[in-house]
The first five atom37 places (N, CA, C, CB, O) and aatype in JSON, in Angstrom:
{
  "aatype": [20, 20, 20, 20, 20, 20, 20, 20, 20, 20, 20, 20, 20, 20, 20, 20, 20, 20, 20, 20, 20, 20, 20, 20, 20, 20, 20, 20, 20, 20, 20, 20, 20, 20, 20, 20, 20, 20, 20, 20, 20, 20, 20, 20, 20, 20, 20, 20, 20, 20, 20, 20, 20, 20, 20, 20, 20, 20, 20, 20, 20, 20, 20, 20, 20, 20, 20, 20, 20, 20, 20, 20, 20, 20, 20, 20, 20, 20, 20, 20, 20, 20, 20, 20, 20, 20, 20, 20, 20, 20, 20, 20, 20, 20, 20, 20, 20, 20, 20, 20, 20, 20, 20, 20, 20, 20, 20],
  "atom_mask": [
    [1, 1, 1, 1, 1],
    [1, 1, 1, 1, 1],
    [1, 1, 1, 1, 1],
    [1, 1, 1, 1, 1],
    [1, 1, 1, 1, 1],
    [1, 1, 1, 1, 1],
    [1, 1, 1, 1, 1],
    [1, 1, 1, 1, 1],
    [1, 1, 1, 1, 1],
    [1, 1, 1, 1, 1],
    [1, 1, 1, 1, 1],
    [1, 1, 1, 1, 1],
    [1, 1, 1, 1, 1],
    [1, 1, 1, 1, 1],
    [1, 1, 1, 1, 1],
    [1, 1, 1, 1, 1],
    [1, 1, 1, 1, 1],
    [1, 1, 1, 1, 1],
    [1, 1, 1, 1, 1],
    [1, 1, 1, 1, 1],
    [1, 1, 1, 1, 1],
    [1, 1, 1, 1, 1],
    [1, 1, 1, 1, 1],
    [1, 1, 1, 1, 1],
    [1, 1, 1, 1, 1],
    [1, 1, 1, 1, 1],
    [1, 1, 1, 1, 1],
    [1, 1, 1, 1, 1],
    [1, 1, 1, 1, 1],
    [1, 1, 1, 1, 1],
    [1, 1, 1, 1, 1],
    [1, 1, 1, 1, 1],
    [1, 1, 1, 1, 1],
    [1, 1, 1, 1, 1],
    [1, 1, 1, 1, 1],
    [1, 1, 1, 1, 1],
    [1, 1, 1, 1, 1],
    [1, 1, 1, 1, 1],
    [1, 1, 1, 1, 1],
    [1, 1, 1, 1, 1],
    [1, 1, 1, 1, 1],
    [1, 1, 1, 1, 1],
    [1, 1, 1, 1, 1],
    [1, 1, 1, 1, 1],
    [1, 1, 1, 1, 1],
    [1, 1, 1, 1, 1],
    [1, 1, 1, 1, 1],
    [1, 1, 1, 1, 1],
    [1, 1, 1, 1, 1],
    [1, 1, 1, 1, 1],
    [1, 1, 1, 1, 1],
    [1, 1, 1, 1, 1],
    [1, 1, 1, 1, 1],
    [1, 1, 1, 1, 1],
    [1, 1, 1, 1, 1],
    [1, 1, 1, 1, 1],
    [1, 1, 1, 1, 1],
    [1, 1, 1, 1, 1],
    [1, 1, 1, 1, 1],
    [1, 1, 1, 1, 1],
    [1, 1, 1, 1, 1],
    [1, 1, 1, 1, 1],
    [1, 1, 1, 1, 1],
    [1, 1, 1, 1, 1],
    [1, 1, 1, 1, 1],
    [1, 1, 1, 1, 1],
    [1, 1, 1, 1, 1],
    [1, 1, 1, 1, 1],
    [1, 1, 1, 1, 1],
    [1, 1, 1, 1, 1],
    [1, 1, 1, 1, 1],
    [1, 1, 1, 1, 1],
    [1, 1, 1, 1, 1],
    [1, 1, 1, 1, 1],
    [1, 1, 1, 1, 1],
    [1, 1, 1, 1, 1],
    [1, 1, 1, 1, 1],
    [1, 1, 1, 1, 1],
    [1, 1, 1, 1, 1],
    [1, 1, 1, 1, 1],
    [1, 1, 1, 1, 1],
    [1, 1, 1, 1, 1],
    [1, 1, 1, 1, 1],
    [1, 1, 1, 1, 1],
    [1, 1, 1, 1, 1],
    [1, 1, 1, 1, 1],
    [1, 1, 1, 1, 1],
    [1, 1, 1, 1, 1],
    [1, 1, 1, 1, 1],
    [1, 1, 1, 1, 1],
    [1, 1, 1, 1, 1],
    [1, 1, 1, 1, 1],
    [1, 1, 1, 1, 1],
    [1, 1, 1, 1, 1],
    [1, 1, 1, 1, 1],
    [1, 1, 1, 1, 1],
    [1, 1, 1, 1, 1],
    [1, 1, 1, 1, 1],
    [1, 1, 1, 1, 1],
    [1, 1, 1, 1, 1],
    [1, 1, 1, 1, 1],
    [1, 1, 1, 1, 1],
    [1, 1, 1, 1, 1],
    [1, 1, 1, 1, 1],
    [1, 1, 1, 1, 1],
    [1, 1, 1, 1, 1],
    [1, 1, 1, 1, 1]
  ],
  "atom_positions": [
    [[154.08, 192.8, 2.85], [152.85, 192.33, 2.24], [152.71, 192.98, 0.87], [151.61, 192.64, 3.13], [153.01, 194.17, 0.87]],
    [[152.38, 192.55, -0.11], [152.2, 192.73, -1.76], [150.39, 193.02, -1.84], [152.8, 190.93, -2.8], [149.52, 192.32, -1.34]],
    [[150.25, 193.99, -2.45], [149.01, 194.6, -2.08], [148.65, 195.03, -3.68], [149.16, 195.94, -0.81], [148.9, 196.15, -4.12]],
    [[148.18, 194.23, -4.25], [147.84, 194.58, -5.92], [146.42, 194.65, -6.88], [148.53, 193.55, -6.63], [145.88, 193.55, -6.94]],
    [[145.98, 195.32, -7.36], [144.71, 195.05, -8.33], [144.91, 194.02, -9.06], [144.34, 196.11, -9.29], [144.02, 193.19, -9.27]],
    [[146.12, 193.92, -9.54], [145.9, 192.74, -10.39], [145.33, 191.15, -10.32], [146.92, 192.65, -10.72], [144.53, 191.15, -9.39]],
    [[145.39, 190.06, -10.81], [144.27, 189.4, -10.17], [145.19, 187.95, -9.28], [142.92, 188.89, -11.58], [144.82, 187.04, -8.55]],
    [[146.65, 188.45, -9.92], [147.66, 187.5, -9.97], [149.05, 188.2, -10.08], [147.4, 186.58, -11.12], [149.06, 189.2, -10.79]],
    [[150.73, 187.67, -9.22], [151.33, 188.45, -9.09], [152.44, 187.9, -10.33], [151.58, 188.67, -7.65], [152.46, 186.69, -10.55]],
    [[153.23, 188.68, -11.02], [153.95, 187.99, -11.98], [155.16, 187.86, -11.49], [153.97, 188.55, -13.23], [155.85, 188.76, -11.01]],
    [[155.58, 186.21, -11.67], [156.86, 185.71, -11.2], [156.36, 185.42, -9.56], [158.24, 186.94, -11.45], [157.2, 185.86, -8.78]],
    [[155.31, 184.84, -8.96], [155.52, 184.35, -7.44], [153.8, 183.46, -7.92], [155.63, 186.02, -5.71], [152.86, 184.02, -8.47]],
    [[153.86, 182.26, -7.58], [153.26, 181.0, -7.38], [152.21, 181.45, -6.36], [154.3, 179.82, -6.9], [152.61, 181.85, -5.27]],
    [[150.88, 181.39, -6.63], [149.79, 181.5, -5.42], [149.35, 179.88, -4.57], [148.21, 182.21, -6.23], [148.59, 179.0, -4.98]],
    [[150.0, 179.95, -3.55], [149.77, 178.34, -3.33], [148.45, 178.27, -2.52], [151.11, 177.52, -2.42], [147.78, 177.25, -2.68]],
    [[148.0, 179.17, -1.69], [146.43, 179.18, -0.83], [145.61, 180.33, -1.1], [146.57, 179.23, 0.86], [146.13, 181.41, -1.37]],
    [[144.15, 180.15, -1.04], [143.61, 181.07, -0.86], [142.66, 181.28, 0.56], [143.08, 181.13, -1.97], [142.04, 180.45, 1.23]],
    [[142.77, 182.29, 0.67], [142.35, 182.29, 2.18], [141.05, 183.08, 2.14], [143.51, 183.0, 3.26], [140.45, 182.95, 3.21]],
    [[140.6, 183.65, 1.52], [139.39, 184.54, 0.95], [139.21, 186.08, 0.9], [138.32, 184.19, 1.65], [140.1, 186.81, 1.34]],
    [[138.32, 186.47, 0.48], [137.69, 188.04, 0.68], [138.41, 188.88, 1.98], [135.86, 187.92, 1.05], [138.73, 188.34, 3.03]],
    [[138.57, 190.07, 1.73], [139.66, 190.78, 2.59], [138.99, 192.25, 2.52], [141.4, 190.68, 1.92], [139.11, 192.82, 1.43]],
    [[138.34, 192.88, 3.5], [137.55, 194.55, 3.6], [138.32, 195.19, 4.54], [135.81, 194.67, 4.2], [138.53, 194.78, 5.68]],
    [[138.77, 196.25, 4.03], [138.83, 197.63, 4.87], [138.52, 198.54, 4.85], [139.51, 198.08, 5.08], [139.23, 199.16, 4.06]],
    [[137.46, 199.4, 5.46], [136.52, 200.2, 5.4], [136.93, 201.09, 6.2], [135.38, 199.76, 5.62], [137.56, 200.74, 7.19]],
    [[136.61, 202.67, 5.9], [137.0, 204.08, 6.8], [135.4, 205.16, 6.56], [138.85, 205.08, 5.9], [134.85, 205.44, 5.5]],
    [[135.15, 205.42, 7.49], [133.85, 206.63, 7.18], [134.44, 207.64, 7.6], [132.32, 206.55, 7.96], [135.01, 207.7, 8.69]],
    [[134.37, 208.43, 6.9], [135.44, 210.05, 7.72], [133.94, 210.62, 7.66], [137.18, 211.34, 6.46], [132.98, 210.27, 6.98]],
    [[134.13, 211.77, 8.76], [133.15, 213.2, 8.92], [134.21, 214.56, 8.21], [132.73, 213.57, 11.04], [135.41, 214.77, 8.06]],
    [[133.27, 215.09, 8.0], [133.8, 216.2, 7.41], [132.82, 217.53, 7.9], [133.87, 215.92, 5.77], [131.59, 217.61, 7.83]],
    [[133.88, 218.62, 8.45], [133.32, 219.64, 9.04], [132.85, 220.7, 8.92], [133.69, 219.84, 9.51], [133.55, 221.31, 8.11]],
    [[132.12, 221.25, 9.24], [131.54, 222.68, 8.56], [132.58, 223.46, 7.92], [130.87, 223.7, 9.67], [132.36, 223.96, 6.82]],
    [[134.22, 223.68, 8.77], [134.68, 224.7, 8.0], [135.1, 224.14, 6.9], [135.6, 225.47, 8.55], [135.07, 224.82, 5.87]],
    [[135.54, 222.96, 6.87], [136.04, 222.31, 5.72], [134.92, 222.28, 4.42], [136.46, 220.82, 6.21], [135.36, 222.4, 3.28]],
    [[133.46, 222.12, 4.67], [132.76, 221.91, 3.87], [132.7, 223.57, 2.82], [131.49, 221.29, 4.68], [132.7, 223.62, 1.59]],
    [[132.64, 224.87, 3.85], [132.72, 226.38, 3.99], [134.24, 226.7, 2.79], [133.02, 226.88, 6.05], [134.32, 227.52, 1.87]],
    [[134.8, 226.16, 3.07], [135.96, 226.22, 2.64], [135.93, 225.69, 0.92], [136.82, 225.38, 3.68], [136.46, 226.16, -0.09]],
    [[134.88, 224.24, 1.22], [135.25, 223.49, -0.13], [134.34, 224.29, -1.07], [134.91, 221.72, -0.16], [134.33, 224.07, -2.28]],
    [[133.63, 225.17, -0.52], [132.49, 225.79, -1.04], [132.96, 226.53, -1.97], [131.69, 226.5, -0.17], [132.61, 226.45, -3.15]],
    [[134.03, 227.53, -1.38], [134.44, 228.37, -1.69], [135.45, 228.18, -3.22], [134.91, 228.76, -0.5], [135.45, 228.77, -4.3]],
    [[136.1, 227.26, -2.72], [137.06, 226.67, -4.07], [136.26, 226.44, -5.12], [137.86, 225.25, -3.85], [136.82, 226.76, -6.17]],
    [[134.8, 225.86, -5.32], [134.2, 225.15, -6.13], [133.85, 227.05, -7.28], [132.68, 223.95, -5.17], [133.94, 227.23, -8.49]],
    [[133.42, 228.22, -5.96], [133.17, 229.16, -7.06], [134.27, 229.67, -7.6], [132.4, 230.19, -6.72], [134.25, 230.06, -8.76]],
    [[135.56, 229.75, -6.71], [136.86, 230.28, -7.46], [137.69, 229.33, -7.87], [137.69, 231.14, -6.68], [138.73, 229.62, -8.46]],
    [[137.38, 228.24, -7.65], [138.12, 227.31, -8.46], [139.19, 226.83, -7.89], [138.49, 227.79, -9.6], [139.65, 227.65, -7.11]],
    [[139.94, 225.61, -7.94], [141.23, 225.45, -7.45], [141.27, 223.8, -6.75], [141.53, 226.77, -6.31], [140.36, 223.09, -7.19]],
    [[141.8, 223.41, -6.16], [141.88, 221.89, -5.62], [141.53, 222.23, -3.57], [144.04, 221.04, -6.12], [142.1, 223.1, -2.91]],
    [[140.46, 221.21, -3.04], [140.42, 221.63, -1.9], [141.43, 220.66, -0.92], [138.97, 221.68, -1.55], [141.15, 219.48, -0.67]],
    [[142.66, 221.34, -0.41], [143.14, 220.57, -0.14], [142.54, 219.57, 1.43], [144.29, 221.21, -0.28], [142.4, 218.36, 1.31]],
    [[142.35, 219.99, 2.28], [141.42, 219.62, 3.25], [140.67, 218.11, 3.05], [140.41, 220.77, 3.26], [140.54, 217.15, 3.82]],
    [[140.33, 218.29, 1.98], [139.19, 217.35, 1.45], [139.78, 215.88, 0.79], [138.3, 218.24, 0.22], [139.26, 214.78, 0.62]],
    [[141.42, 216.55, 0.44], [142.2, 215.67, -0.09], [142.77, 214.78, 0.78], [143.05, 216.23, -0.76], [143.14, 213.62, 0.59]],
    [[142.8, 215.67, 2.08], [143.87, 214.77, 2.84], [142.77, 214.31, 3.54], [145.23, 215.42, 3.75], [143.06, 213.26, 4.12]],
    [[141.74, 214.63, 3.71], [140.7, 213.31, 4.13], [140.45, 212.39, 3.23], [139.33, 213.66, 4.5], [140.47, 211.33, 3.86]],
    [[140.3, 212.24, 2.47], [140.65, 211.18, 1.41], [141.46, 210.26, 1.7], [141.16, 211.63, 0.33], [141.25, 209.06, 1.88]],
    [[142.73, 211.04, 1.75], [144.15, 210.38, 2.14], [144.26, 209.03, 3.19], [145.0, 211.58, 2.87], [144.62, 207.85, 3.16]],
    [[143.6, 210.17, 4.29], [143.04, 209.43, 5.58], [142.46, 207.97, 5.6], [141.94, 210.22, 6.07], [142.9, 206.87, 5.93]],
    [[141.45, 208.36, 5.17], [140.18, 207.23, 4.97], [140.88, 206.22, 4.02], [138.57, 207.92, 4.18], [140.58, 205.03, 4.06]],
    [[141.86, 206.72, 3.1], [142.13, 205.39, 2.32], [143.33, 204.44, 3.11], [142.68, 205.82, 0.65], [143.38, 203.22, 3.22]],
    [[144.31, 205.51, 3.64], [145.36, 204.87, 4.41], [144.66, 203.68, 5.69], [146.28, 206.23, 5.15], [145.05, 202.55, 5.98]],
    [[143.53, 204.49, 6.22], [143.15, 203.56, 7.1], [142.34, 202.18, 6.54], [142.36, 204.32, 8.03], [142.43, 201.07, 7.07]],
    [[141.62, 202.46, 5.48], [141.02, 201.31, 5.01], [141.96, 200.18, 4.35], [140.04, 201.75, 4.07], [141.65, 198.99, 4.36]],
    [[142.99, 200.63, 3.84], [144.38, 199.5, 3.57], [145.04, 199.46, 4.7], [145.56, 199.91, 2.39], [146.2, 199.26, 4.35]],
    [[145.02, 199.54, 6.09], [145.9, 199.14, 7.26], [144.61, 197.93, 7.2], [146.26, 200.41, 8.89], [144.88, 196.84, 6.7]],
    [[143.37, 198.19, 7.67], [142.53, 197.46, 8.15], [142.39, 195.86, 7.08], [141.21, 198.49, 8.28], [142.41, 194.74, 7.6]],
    [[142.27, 196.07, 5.62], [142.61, 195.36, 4.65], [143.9, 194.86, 5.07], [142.56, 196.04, 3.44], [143.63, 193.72, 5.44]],
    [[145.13, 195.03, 5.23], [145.84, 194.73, 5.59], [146.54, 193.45, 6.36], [145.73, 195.42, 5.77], [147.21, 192.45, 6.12]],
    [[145.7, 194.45, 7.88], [145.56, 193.39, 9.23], [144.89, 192.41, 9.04], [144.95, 193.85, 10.43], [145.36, 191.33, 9.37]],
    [[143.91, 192.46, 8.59], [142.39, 191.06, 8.24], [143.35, 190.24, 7.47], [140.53, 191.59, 6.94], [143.41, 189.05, 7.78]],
    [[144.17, 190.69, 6.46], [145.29, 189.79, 5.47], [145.98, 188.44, 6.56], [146.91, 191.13, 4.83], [145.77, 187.24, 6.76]],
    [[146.92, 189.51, 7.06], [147.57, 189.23, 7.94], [147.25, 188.03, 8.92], [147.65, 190.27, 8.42], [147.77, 186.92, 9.08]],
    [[146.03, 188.79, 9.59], [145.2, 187.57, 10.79], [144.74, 186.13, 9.67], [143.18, 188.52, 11.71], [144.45, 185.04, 10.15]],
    [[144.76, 186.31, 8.67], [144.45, 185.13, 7.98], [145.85, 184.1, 7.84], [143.85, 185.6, 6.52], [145.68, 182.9, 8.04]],
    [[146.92, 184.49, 7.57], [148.24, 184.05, 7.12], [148.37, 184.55, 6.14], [148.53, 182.81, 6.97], [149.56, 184.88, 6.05]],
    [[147.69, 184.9, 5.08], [148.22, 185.81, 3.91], [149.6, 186.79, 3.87], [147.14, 186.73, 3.69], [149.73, 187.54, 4.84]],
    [[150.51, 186.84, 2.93], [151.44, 187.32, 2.52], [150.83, 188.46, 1.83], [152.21, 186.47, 1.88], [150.9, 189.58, 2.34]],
    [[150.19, 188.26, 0.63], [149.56, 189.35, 0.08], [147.83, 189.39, -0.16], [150.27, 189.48, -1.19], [147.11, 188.49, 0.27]],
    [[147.4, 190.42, -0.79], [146.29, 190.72, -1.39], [146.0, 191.04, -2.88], [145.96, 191.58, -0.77], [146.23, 192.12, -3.42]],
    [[145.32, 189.65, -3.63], [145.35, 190.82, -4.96], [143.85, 190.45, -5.38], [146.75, 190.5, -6.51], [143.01, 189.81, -4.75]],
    [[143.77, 190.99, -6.52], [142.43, 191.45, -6.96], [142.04, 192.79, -6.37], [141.38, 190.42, -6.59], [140.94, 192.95, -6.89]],
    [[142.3, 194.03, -5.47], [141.96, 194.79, -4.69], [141.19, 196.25, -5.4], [143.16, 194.93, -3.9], [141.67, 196.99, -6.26]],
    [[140.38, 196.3, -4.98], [138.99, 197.03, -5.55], [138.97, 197.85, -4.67], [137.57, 196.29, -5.69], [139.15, 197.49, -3.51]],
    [[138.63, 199.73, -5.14], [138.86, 200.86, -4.08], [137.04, 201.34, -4.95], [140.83, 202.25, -4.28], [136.74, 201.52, -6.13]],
    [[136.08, 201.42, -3.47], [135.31, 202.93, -3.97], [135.3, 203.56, -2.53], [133.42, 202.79, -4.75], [135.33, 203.24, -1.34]],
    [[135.24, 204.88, -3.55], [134.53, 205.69, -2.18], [133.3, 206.02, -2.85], [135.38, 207.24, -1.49], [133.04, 206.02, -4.05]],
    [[132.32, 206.41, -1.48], [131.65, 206.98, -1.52], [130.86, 207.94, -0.44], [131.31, 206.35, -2.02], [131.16, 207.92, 0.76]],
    [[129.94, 208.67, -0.9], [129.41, 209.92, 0.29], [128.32, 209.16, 1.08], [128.59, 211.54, -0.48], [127.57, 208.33, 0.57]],
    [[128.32, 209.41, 1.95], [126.98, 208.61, 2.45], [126.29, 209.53, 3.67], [127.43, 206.92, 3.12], [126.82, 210.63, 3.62]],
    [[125.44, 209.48, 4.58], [124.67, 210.49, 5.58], [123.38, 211.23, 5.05], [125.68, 211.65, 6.0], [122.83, 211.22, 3.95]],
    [[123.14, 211.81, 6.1], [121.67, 212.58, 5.47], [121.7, 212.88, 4.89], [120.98, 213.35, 5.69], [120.93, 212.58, 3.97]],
    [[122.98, 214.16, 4.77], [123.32, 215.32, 4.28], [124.63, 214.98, 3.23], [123.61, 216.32, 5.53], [124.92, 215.91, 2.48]],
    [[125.29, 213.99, 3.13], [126.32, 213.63, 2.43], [127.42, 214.06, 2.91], [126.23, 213.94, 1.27], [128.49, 214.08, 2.3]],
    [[127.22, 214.45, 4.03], [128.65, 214.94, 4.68], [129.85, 214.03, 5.25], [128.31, 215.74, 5.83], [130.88, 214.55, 5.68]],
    [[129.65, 212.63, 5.22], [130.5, 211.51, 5.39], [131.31, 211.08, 4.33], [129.81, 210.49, 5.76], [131.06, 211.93, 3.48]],
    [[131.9, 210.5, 3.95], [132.99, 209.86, 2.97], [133.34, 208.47, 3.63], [134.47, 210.86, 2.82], [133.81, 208.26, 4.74]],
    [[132.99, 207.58, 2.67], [133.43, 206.18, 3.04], [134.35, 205.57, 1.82], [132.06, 205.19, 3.32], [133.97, 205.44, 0.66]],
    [[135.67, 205.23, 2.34], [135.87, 204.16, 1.78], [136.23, 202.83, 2.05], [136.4, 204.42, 1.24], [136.73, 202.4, 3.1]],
    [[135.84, 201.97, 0.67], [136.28, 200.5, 1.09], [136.72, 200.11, 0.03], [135.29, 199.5, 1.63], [136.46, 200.41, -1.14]],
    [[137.65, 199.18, 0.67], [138.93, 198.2, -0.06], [138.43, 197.35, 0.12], [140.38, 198.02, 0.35], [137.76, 197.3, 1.15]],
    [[138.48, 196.03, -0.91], [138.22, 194.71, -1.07], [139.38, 193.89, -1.61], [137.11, 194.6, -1.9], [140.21, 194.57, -2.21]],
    [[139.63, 192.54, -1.52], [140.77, 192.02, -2.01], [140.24, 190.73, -1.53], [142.21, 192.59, -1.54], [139.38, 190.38, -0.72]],
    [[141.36, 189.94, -2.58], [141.28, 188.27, -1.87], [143.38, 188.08, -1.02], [140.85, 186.5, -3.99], [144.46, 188.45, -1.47]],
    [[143.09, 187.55, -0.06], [144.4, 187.41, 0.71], [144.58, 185.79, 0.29], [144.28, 187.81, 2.6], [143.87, 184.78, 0.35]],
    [[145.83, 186.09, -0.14], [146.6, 184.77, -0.67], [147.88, 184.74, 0.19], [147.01, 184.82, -2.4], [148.31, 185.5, 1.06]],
    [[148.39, 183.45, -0.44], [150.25, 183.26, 0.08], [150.8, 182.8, -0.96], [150.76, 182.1, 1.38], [150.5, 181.75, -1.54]],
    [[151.79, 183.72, -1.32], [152.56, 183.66, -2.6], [153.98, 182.91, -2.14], [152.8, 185.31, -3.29], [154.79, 183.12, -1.24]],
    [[153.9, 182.18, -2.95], [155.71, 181.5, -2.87], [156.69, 182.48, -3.81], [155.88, 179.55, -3.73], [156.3, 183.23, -4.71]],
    [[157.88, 182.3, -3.42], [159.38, 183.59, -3.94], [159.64, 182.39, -4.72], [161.03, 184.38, -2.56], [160.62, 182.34, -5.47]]
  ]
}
């Protein structure tokens, strides 16, 4: 599957469109991790923890983008749009979502 921002793929023919395509991930994030990110922010440095939840949440929100492709007949996805954002009482969640339109590209 061809998975692109762009809005159109160069060199392959879009012959259907099949529509709008979401994959969405909410991660939690845990006290020590938060304890931890705390800590980096006064001494400085990259939290890694925080990264690979990131990681997480995005890998899963492009499987899910993905599959929805897929269950349509789509070959690929383009146009594909990434935010995250914090969300919860306390902001202690992380969401992201992928958007795309699922097409079928001819070779």
């Amino acid at each position: 599957m061809i998975l692109t921002t762009t809005p159109s793929i160069e060199g392959k023919a879009i012959s259907e469109y099949y529509g709008i395509v979401i994959g969405e991930a909410v991660m939690g994030a845990n006290v020590f991790k938060d304890l931890f990110a705390s800590i980096r922010d006064i001494v400085g440095g990259r939290s890694g923890s925080y990264e690979e939840e990131f990681t997480k949440a995005r890998q899963i929100a492009f499987n899910e983008l993905r599959q929805e492709a897929l269950g349509m007949g789509a070959n690929a996805v383009i146009g594909i749009d990434l935010d995250y954002q914090v969300v919860g009482d306390t902001g202690s969640m992380l969401m992201v979502s992928i958007s795309g339109t699922a097409v079928k590209v001819e070779d």
